[in-house]
C-alpha positions as CSV (number, residue, x, y, z in Angstrom):
1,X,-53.3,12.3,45.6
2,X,-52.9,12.1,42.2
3,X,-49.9,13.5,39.6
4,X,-51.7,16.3,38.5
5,X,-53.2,17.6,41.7
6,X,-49.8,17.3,44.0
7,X,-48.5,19.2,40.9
8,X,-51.1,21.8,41.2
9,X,-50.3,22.1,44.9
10,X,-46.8,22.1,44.5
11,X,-46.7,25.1,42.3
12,X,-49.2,26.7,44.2
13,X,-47.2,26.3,46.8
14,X,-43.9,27.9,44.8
15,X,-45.9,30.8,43.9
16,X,-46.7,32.1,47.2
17,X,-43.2,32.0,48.3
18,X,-41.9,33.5,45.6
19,X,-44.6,36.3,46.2
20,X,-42.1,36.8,49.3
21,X,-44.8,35.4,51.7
22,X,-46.5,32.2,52.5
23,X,-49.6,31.4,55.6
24,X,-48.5,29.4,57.9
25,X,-51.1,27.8,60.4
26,X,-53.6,31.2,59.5
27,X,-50.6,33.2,60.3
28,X,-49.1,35.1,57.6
29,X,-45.5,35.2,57.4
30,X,-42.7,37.3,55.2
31,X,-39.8,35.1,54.5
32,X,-36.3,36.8,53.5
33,X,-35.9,37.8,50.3
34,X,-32.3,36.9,48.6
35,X,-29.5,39.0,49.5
36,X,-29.6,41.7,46.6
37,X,-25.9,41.6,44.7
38,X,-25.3,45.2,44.3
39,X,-24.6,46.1,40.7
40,X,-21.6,48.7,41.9
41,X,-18.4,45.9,42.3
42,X,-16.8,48.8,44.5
43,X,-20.1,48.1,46.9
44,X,-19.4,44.2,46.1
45,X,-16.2,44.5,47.4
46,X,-16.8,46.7,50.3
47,X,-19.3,44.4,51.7
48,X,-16.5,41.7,51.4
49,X,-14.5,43.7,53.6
50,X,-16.8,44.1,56.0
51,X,-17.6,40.8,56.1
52,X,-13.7,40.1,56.5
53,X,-13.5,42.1,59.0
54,X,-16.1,40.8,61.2
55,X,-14.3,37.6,60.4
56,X,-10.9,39.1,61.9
57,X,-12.7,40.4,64.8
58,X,-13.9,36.8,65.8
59,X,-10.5,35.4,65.3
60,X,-8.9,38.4,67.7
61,X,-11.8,36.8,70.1
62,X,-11.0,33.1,69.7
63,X,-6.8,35.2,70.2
64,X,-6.3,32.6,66.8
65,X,-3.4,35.7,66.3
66,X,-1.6,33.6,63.9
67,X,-4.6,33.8,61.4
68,X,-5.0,37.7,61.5
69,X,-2.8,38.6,58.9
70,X,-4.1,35.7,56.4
71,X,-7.2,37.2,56.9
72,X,-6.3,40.9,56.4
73,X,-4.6,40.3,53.5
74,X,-7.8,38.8,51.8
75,X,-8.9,42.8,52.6
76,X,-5.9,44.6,50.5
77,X,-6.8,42.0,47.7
78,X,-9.7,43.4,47.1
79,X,-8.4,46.3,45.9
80,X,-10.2,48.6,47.7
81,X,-7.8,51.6,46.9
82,X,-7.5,54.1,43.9
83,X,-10.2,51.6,41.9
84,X,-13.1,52.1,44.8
85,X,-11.7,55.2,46.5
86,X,-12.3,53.3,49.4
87,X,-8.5,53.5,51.0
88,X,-10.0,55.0,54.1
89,X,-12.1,51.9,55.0
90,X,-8.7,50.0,54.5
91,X,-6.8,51.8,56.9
92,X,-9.6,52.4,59.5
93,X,-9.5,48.6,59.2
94,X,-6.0,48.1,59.7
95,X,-5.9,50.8,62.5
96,X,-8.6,48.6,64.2
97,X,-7.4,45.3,63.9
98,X,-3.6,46.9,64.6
99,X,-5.1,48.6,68.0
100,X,-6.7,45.0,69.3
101,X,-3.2,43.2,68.7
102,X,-1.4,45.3,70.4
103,X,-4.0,45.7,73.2
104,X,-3.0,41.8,73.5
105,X,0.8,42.5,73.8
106,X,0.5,41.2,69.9
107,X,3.5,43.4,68.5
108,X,4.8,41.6,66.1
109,X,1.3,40.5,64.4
110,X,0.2,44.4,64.7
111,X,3.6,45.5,63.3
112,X,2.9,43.4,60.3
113,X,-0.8,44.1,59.6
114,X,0.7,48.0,60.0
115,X,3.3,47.3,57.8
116,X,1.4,45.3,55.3
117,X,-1.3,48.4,55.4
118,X,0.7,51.2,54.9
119,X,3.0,49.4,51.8
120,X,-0.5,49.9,50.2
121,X,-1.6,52.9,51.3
122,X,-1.3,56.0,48.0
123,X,-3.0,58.9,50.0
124,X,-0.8,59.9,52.6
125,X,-4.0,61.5,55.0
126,X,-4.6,57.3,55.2
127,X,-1.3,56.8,55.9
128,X,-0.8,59.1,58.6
129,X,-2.8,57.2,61.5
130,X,-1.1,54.0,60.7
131,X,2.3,55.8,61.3
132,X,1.0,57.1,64.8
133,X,0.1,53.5,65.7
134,X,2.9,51.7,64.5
135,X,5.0,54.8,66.5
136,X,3.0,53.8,69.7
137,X,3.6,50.1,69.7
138,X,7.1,50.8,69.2
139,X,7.0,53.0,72.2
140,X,5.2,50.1,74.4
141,X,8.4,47.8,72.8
142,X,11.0,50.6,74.3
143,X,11.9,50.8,70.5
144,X,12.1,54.7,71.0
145,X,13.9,55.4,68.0
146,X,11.7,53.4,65.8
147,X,9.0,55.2,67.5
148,X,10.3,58.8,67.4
149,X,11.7,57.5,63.4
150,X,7.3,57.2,63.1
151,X,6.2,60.3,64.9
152,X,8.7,62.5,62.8
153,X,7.7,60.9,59.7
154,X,3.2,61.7,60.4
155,X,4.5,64.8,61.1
156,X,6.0,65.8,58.2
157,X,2.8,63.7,56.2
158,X,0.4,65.8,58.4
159,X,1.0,68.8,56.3
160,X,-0.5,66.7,53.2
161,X,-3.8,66.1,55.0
162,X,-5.4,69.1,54.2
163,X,-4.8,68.4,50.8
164,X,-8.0,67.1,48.4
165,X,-6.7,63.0,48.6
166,X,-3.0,63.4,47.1
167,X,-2.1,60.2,45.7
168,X,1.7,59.3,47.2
């Protein structure tokens, strides 16, 4: 085949792909277009997250505990916070990957990512689920006092619920 032909069918070729569809054996097929990159970097980030998440999830199933927090830290990096508005996400997050560990008898490694959360945490309606389950893994410890210390304290941060998103 010469230059100028294989060139023709080449771009031929290119053009029908990029039209998002080429025929295959008579049959015609849709390929995938790129992943749009959302313009929003809140939406950027938020799909990070999720994408961190899922990550997390797979490395409670391998039970690769040691790499959890590593890995939810790459989440609070983000900045998903006062920026985004987004805090929610963060601690649903936490209060996820927090629940699994401590499902596992993973206390200390659910203590941390707890911990770790709520150090971030500026709207105290996000903070008050983290407190409840940092107050129940220190009741399945027998830590009561830590425990009751944790109830006490969502209590008295329940009354700031209602509140349009206070910043702490």
């Amino acid at each position: 085949m010469k230059r100028s032909l294989r060139s023709a069918v080449v771009l031929t070729a290119l053009s029908m792909v990029s039209a998002g569809s080429v025929s295959l054996w008579g049959q015609e097929q849709t390929l995938p277009r790129e992943v749009e990159r959302p313009a929003d970097p809140c939406k950027a980030k938020i799909r990070q997250a999720a994408a961190i998440h899922g990550a997390i999830q797979v490395v409670l199933d391998e039970q690769r505990f040691q790499d959890v927090l590593v890995e939810f830290q790459s989440i609070l990096d983000l900045d998903l916070g006062p920026g985004c508005g987004k805090e929610r996400l963060v601690a649903q997050s936490a209060w996820q990957i927090a629940s699994r560990l401590r499902e596992t008898g993973q206390f200390g490694v659910a203590h941390e990512v707890a911990n770790t959360a709520l150090a971030r945490m500026r709207q105290c309606e996000n903070e008050f689920p983290l407190l409840m389950l940092r107050a129940k893994i220190f009741q399945e410890q027998r830590r009561y006092r830590e425990a009751l210390s944790d109830f006490r304290r969502a209590k008295d941060l329940e009354s700031c619920a209602g509140k349009s998103a206070e910043p702490r």
